[in-house]
N, C-alpha and C positions, 0 to 999 in steps of 0.2 A: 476618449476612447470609446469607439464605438461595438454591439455584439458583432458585429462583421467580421473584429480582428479579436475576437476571445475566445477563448478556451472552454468548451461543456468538457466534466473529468462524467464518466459514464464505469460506476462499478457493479456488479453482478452481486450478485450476495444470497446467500443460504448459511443462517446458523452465524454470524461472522459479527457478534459483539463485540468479541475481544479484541478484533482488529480493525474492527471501522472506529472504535475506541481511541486507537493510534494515530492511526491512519488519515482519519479526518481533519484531524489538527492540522496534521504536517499539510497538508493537500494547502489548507487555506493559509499556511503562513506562507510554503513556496511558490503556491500561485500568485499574490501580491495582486498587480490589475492586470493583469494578462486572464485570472481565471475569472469567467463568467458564473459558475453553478457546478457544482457538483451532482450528479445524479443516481441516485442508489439503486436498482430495478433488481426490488426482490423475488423470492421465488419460493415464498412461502413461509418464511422462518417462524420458527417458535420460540427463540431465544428473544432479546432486546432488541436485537438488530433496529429491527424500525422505529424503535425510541431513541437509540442513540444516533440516529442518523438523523433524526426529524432534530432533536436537541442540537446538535453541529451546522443547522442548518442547511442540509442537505434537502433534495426536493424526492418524493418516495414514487416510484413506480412499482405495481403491483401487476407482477405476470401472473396469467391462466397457471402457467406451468413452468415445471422447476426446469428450462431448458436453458443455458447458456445462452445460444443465439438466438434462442426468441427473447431472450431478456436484454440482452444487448441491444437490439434493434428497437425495441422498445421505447431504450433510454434515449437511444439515437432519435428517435420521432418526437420524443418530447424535448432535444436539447433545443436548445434558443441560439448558442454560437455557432460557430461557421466551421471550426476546431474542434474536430473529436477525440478526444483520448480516451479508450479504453483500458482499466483497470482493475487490477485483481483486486480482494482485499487484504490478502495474504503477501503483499507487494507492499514494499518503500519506494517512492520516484525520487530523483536523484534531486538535489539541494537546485533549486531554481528553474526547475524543469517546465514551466510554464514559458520563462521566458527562452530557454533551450531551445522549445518548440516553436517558438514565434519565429525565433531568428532563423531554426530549417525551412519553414515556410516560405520567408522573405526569401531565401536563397534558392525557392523552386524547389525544395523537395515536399514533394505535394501526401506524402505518405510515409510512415519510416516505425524506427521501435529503437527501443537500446538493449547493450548487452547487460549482464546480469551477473552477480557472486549470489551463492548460497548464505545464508545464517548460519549456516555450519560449514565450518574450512576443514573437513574431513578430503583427503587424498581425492578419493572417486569424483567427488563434489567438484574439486577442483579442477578438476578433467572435464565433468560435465559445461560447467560455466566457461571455460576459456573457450570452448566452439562458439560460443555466440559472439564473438568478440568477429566472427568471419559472416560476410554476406554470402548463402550459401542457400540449399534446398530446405535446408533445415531451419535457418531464420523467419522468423515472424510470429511462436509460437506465444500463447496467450502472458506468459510469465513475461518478456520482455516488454510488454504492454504497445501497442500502436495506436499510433497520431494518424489521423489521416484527414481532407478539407471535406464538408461535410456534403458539399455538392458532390465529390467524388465518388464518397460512400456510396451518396444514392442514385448516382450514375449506376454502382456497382449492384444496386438493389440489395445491397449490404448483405447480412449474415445469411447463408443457406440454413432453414430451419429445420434440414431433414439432418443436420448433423448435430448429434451430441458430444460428440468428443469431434475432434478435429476440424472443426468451425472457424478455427484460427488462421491454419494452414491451406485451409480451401478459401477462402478469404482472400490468403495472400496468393496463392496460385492466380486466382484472377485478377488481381492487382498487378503481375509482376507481367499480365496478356498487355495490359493496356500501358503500364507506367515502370519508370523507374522505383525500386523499393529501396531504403536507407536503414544502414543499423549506424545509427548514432555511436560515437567514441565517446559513450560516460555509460557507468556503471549502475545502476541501480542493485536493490537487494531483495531475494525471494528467499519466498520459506523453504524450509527444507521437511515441512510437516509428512508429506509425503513419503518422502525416502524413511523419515523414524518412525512412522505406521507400518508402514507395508516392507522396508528391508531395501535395498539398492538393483540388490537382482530382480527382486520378484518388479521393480517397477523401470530396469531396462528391459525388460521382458517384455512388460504393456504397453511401451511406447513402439519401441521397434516394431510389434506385431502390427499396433495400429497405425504407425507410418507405412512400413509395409502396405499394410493393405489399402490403405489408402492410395499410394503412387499404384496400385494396381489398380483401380477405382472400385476400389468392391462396393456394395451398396452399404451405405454408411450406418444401417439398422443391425449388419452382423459386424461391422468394424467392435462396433459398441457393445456387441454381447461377446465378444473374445475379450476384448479389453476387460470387460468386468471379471471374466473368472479369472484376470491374475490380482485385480484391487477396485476396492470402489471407490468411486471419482467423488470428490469434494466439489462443489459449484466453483 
């Protein structure tokens, strides 16, 4: 098997010990040989983060700046496979998911994400997760995590780095200009750290606003200063 047909997993990380801690294991027992490397492109931590990730064997990228899509692209520049998967650390991938990914590949889906249950099966929660379960406007958002061929990417000139928050979504908006987009039928699981920090309302509040303003195209400098006065964003 050659890196042509493998898998770089590419995660973000600010502060995120306790879940690359997890996290890492599972990566490298469900990747099997499909996964090529895992890549951590951090954004400054002060916690262990980078020890535990160098310890798992993880390869460490060091961003200027604590920005999402500048640290994404990043890990994308240094990946070695041809498979990009983008992932939280606050994300479980579903049991085999490397080879999941090989096989949409095979079948021509050049790009895709899976849908998602919370950590907590609280009512709202549950509402929230079953939408992703639909290929829609709202699909592709960083929590489902997307696969995409790494020539594609950089057709795409990958992450916009004027965006801090909704990097995801403009992402996918120009993916979906040029290509078919796929949400995967399997489930993976996201935190729900967010909703038990900040409350359920106060953080449909910040998304709505920042989709909203987004499909408006506001410039993506005041997307991200409304968003913060309903909650501050974790990497």
């Amino acid at each position: 098997m050659t890196e042509t047909n493998r898998i770089s997993v590419i995660i973000p990380c600010l502060n995120e010990a306790t879940n690359l801690t997890e996290l890492l294991p599972i990566l490298t027992n469900e990747g099997k040989g499909r996964l090529l490397e895992i890549i951590v492109s951090d954004g400054g931590s002060e916690d262990k983060s980078v020890a535990i990730a160098k310890l798992n064997g993880a390869t460490i990228v060091h961003s200027p700046i604590c920005c999402r899509a500048t640290q994404l692209n990043l890990g994308a520049k240094k990946a070695k496979g041809d498979i990009l998967y983008f992932l939280h650390a606050d994300t479980r991938p579903i049991e085999g998911f490397a080879e999941v990914i090989h096989s949409s590949l095979g079948e021509g889906k050049r790009v895709g994400c899976f849908r998602y249950r919370f950590d907590n099966e609280t009512k709202l929660l549950q509402v929230n997760s079953w939408f992703t379960k639909f290929n829609s406007i709202l699909s592709g958002g960083g929590d489902q995590s997307l696969f995409i061929e790494k020539t594609f990417f950089n057709e795409l000139n990958g992450f916009d780095e004027s965006f801090h928050i909704m990097e995801d979504f403009e992402l996918v908006r120009r993916i979906r200009q040029k290509s078919d987009f796929h949400v995967l039928p399997y489930t993976m699981t996201v935190s729900a750290r967010k909703y038990r920090e900040n409350g359920w309302l106060k953080v449909q509040l910040a998304n709505f606003t920042a989709f909203s303003l987004f499909l408006l195209k506001v410039k993506p400098a005041s997307i991200k200063s409304l968003y913060l006065k309903f909650l501050s964003r974790k990497n």
